[in-house]
N, C-alpha and C positions, 0 to 999 in steps of 0.2 A: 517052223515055216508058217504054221498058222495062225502063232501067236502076234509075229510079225505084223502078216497081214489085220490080224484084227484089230492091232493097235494102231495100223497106217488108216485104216477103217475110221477108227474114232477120232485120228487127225482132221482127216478129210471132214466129216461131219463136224466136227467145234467149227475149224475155219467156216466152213459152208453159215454155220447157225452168226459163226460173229460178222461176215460177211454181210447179210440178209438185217440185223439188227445194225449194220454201221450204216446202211443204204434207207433202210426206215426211219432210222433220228436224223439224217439228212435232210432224207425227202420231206418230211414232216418242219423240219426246220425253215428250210428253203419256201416251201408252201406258205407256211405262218410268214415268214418275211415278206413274198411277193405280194400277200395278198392286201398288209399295209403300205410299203410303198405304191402298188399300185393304186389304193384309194386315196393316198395322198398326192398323185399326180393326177387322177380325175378330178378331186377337189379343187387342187389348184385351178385344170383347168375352167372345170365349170366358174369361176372367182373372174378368169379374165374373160371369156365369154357374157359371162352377164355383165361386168361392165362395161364392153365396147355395149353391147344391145342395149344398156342405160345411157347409151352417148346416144342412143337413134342410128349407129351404123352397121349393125347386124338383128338379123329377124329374130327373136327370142325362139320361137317354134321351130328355129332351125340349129339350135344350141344341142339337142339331145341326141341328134343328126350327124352332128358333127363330130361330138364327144366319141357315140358309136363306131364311127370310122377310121379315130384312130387311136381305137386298142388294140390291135395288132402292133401298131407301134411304139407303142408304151410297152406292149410285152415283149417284142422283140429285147428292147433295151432294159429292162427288169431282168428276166431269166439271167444272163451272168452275174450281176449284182444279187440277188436272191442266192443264187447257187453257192457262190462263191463265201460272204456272210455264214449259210446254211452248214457250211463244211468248218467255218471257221468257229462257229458258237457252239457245233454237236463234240467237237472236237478236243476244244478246252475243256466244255462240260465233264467230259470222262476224264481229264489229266484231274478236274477241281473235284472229283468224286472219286477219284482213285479207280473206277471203273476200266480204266485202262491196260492195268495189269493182266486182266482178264485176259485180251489180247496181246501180251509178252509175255503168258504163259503158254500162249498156242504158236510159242514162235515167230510172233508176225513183225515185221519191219515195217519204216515209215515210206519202203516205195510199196509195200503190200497195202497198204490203206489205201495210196493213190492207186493200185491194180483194182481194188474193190469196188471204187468211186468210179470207174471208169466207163463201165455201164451203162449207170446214171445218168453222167455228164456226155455220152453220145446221143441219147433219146435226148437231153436237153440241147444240144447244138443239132441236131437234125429239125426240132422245132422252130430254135431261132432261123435256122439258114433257111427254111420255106416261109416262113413268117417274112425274115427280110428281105428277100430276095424276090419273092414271089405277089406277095399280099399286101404287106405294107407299103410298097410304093403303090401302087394302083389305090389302096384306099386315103393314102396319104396327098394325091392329084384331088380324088373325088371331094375330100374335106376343102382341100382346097377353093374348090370350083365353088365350093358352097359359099365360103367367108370370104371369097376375091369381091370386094366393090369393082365393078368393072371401069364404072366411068364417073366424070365431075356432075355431071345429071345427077345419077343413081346418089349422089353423095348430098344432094341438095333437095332431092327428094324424101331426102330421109331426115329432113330438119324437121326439127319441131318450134313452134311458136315462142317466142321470148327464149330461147336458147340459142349459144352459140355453136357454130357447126367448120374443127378446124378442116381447112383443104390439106391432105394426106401428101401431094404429090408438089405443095408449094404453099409460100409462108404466105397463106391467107384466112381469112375467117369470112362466115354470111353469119348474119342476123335477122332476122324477121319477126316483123311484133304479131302477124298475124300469117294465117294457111288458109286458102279455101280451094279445095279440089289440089291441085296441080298447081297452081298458080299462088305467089306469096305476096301479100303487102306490108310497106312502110318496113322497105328492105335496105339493111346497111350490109354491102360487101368489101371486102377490101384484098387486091391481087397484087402479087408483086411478082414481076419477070425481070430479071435479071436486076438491074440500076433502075428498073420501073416501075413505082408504085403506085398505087391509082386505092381510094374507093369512091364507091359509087354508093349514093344515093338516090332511094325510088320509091313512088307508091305502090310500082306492082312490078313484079318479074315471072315471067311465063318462060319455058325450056323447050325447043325446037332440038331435036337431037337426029344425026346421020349414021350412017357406017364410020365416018373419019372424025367426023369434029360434033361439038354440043355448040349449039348458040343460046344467047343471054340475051332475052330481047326485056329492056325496062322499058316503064312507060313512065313520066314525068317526074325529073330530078334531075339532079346536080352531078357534076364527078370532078374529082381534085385530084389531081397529079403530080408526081414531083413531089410529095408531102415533106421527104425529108432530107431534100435536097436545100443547100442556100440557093439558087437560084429561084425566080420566082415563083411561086404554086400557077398553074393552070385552071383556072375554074371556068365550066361553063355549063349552062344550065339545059336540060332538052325534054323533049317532048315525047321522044321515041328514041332510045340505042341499042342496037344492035351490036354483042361483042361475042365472035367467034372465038371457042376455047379448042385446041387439040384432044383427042379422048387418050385417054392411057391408062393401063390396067394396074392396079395396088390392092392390096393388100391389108389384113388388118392389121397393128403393130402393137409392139409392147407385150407379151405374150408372155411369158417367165421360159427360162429352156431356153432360150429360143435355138442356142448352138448347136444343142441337143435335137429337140425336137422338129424345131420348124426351119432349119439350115437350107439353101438354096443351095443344090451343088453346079460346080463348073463346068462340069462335063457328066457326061455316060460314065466314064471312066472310073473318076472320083468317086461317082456316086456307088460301084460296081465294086470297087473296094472297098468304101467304107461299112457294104454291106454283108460282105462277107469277113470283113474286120469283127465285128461286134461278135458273129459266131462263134469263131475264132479263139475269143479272151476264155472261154468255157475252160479248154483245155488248159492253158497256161495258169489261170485263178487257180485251179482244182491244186496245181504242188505248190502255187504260192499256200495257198490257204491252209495246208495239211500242215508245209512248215512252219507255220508262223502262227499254228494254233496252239501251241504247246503253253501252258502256265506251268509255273513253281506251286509246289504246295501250300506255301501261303498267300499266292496271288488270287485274286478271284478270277471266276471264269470268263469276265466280259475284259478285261486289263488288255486282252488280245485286240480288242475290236479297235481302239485306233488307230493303231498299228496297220490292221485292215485298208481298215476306209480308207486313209493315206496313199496303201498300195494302190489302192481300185482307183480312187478321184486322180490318182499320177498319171498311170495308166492309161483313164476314158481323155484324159487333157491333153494329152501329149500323142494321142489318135486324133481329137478334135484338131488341133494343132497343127499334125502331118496333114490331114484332109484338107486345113484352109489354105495352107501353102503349096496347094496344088494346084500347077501352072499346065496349062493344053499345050503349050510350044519348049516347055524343059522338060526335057528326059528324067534330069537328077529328082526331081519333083517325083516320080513315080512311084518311088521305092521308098518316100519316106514313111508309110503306114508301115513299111515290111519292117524296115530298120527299129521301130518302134517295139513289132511283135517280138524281131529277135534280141531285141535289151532285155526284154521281159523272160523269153523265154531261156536266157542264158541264165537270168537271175535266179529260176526256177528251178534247172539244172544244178546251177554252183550249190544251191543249200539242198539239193537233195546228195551230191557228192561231197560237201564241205561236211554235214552233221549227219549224224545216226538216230536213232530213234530216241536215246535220253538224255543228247546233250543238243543244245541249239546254240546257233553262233549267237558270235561276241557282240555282233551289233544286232539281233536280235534283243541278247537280252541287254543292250542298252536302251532302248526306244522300250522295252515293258519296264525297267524300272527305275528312270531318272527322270522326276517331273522338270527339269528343265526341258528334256528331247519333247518331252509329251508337250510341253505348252507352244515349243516352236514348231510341234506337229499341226498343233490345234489353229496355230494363224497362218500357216501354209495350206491350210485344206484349207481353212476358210475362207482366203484369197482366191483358190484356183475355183470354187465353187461361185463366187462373186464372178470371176473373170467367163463363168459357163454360163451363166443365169442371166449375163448382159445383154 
């Protein structure tokens, strides 16, 4: 009886020690991953921030402001992808070191890895889901409020001399050869409303602005209408015009992500799923990832990862996807982020009851070892990544 127990003893403790060491090269993994993608999506964004502030339509001393606000939602959206990655690279690693065995001589199965991981992957969805739910929309408003141009004023005010300056909310441009205070001279603009084009030229343009509307008052010049119309141009020459514009609030554009990142949602609703979507993938990644990290002894230990990326970039696109076909007046519309998770999560299930711990299915190990699959992998990620980044 005692020997029993002593030997069920030294069970307990090996699981316990390989347990604690499968959780360490995770986490360590995971951390090393986050910590580059996330400097390459600060990068990026600092790249389009300093550009718009090199056009003159954002304050430079408010770039770092902005950056600051939203890293919570950069890591909301990192943590799965890190994690996930994380499980997939410590994983292969020990099948490409034989380090593995170690853990098939203490008995353990490929749902014991995912019991192990489980842990881990709660403290990281407990993060995300306060992160997204909580923080990131609040600081994701606040950025906003920062880099929102409010009005055609603020966008005219921020010209600079012999630069052109496009209008955001309609196909126009100003010009100005010269600035002094507020006031611009030997100003070329050019508006166009609907079938109505017009510019205007002037020695000086000063901005009268309200709660509702901006006025345009020139002083001495010309304006032509109709430009590219066949019917006759309109020219006439003045001494004073006065032209009323509506205000309306924009945005800065072009931003990389933007589906990702800076997405408008349609509702409370949309936006209330998609945020607790992204938590969510923690779970479902963690058995994609244990399955699909398996190499052959003569494969190397990365051979897994585009196989990976493939599942994740499927995955995050076909969420982004359910989210934009989400209508306020269709019901059937609601359920699409759900239908999404349970593709995923049945897919998860099948290959954890389809294979065992040292055999992986058939189309697994198709996609790791025919460069045909791999190359029609490599133009399909890189299409749906084209189609995110738009």
């Amino acid at each position: 009886m005692n020997i029993v127990m002593h030997h069920s003893s030294q069970g307990i403790d090996k699981r316990n020690i390989l347990s604690k060491s499968l959780n360490v090269e995770v986490l360590k993994s995971t951390l090393g991953i986050f910590l580059i993608f996330f400097f390459l999506v600060v990068g990026s964004r600092f790249v389009g921030y300093f550009e718009q502030a090199s056009q003159g339509i954002l304050e430079p001393n408010l770039i770092y402001k902005i950056i600051a606000l939203r890293f919570p939602d950069f890591i909301t959206l990192l943590i799965p992808l890190s994690f996930f990655l994380g499980v997939v690279i410590t994983i292969s690693r020990l099948y490409a070191d034989r380090e593995i065995y170690g853990y098939l001589s203490g008995g353990l199965s490929q749902n014991d890895l995912i019991k192990y991981l489980i842990p881990q992957s709660v403290i990281f969805f407990l993060i995300t889901l306060s992160l997204s739910l909580f923080i990131a929309p609040y600081t994701k408003e606040l950025s906003k409020e920062l880099i929102s141009i409010d009005t055609i004023d603020e966008q005219i005010e921020s010209i600079k001399p012999k630069n052109i300056l496009p209008f955001m909310e309609s196909d126009g441009f100003i010009y100005a050869q010269d600035k002094n205070g507020s006031s611009l001279e030997n100003v070329v603009i050019f508006l166009k409303d609907e079938d109505l084009s017009s510019i205007v030229l002037a020695d000086k343009l000063s901005i009268k602005s309200s709660n509702t509307s901006v006025q345009l008052d020139f002083k001495d010049g010309s304006i032509y209408q109709n430009i590219f119309d066949s019917s006759p141009n309109i020219i006439s020459e003045f001494g004073e015009l006065k032209m009323p514009l509506k205000k309306s609030r924009n945005q800065l554009s072009g931003l990389s992500l933007s589906k990702l990142f800076d997405y408008s949602s349609q509702s409370s609703k949309s936006a209330m799923q998609w945020n607790v979507s992204i938590p969510l993938t923690i779970f479902t990644l963690l058995i994609l990832g244990v399955h699909f990290a398996k190499v052959e002894p003569r494969q190397g230990r990365l051979s897994v990862l585009l196989p990976a990326v493939f599942i994740y970039i499927l995955y995050l696109s076909l969420l982004i996807l359910a989210r934009e076909s989400f209508e306020e007046n269709s019901v059937n519309t609601y359920n699409y982020v759900w239908y999404v998770h349970s593709i995923f999560i049945c897919l998860g299930l099948f290959s954890i009851f389809k294979s065992n711990f040292n055999k992986t299915s058939k189309i697994a190990n198709i996609i790791k070892k025919s460069n045909f699959v791999k190359i029609g992998l490599v133009i399909v990620v890189t299409l749906i990544f084209f189609w995110i980044i738009k």
